[in-house]
N, C-alpha and C positions, 0 to 999 in steps of 0.2 A: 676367785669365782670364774667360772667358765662362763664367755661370752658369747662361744658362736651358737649354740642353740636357745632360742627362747624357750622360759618355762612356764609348765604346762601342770596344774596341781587338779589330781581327780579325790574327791569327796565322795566313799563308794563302802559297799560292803566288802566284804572278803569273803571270796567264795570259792573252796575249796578245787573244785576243779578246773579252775583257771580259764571256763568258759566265759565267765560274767563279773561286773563289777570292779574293783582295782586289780584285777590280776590282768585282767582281758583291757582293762584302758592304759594301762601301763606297756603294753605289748604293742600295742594302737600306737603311742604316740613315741616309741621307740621305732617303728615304720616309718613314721610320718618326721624325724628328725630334729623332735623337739625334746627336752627336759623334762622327762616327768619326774614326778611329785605327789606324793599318796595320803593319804587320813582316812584311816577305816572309821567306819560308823558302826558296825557291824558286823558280826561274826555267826557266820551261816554252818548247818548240817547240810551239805545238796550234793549233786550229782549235777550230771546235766539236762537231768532230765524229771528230777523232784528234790523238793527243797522239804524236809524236814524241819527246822527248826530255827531259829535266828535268836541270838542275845544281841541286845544291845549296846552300845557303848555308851557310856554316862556322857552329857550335852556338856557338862565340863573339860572333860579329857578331849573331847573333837574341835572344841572352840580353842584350847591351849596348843595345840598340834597346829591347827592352822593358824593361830598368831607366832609360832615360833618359824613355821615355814615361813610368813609375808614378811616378816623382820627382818628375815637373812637377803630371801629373793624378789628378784622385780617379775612378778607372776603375772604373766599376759593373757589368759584365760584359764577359769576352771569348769571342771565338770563335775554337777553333783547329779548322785546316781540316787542308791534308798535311804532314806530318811522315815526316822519315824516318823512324824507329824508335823503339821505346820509352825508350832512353836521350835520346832529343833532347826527348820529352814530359817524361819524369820533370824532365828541369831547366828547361823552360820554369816547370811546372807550381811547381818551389821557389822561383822568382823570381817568380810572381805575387804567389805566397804570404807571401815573405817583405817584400812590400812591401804586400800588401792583403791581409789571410785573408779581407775577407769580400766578394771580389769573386766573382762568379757567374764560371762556366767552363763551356763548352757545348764537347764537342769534337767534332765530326764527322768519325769514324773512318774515311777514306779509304783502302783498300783497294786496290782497279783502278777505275782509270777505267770505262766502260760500252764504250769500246773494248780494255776487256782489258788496258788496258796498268797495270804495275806499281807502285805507290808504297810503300806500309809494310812494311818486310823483315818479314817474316809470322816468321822464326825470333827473333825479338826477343819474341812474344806474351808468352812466360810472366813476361815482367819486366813486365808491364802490372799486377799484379794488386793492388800497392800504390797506385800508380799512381793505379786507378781509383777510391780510396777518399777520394780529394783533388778530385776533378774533380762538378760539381754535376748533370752530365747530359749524355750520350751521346747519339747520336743517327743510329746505323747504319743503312745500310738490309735488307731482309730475309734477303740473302745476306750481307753484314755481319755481321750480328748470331746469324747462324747458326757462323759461322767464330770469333766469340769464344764462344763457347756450347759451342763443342766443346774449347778451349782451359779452359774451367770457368772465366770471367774473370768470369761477371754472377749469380753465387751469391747475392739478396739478403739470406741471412739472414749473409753476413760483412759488409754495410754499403759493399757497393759503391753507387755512384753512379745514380741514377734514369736509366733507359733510354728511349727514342722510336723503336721501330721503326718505320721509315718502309712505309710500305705498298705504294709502287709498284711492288715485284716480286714482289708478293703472286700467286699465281697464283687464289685465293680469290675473297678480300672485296680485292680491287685500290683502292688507292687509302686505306684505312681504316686509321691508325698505331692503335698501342699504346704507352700510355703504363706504365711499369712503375716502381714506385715502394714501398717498403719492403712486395712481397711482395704487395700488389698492384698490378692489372691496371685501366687506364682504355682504351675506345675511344672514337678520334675520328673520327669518321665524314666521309666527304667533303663539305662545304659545297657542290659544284657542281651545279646544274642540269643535269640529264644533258642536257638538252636543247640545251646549249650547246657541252660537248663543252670536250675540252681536249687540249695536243698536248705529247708529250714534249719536256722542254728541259736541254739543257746548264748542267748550273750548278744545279740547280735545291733541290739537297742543300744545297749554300752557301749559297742562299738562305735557305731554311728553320731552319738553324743560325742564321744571322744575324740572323734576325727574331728569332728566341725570345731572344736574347742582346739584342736593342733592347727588347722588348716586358719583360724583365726590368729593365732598366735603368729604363724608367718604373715600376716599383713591380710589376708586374703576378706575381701568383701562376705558380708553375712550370707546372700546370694551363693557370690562362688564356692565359700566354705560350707557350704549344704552339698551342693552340688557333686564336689569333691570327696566330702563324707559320703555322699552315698555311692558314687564310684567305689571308694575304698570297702564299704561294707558289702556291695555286691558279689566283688573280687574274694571277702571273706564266703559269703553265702553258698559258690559255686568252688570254693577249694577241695572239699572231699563231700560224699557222701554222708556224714556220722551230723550229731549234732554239736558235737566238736571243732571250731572252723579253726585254718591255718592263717596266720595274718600274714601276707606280704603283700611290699610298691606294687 
């Protein structure tokens, strides 16, 4: 077994055009110099720009995938992307657990797509609430985070899970997360050169999850490894024009 890079396992859909989900976290954490590691959940019709259709993957075959990856490897964070519902997390989440407690977990609460189109059966929410007391950091974005908020799921004086609103549907301060962590409040301000400009992209949530989940895996504090994610995702944001982004350091 290869020892110089820590590994790094994303739980994600598989989406065809390699903007979003395990294609696009797998590319992330091959930038960032760590071992990735994959388990589809999900198998999408999409583009980059509408998503069609999604099958499922049976909660057994994703729960056997991940006990077969933890058995082999010392997995130092993972990143879950779409999930169906709260029952398919909650037992992702007791098989990390039961095979590593103290591996980091980053989930990126996918909700709808930016085309509207459906993923987390939203009537499942209130079974999140233990859930999210297991998981090391969240990482919805503004409307996201609004819809679990209304649910009462991110109370931090019950010991839920440190949160990273993502800033890009900020109508405000655009572009600037909030880090939320036992009760306080961190801002990460946009690393970009306005001057340069940068263009919405597909995928770009997965990105961001995935890095923080790399950037943890090399030692890096919950703090710096936000911080760093969102560096790396900015770099993706302003790489070309399309909605398509390039990953590179």
């Amino acid at each position: 077994m290869q020892t110089e890079r820590p590994f790094v396992m994303t739980i994600a859909g598989f989406d065809p055009s390699g903007g979003a989900g395990v294609l696009a976290d797998i590319k992330t954490f091959e930038q960032l110099g760590v071992m990735g590691l994959g388990v589809c959940t999900a198998m999408t019709v999409q583009t980059e720009s509408r998503c069609l259709s999604i099958e499922w993957r049976p909660l057994d075959e994703i729960i056997t995938s991940i006990s077969v990856l933890m058995k082999e490897y010392p997995v130092e964070a993972i990143k879950i992307g779409v999930i169906k519902d709260a029952i398919f997390l909650e037992k992702i989440i007791e098989t990390i657990r039961f095979y590593n407690a103290g591996t980091k977990i980053i989930w990126d609460p996918v909700l709808k797509s930016t085309s509207e189109f459906s993923f987390f059966d939203l009537e499942t929410l209130p079974l999140l609430k233990d859930v999210l007391k297991k998981i090391d950091l969240i990482t919805p974005n503004y409307n996201e985070y609004r819809v679990l908020q209304e649910s009462s799921l991110l109370d931090q004086s019950e010991n839920f899970c440190a949160v990273l609103v993502k800033g890009g549907h900020r109508t405000d301060k655009i572009g600037t997360d909030i880090l939320i962590r036992n009760g306080e409040e961190v801002s990460l301000e946009p690393n970009l050169d306005e001057s340069s400009g940068y263009y919405p992209k597909h995928g770009s949530g997965c990105v961001l999850s995935s890095a923080i989940a790399g950037w943890l895996a090399k030692g890096e504090s919950l703090e710096d490894a936000c911080r760093k994610g969102k560096l790396y995702t900015e770099k993706f944001l302003k790489s070309n024009p399309s909605l398509l982004g390039f990953h590179s350091v």
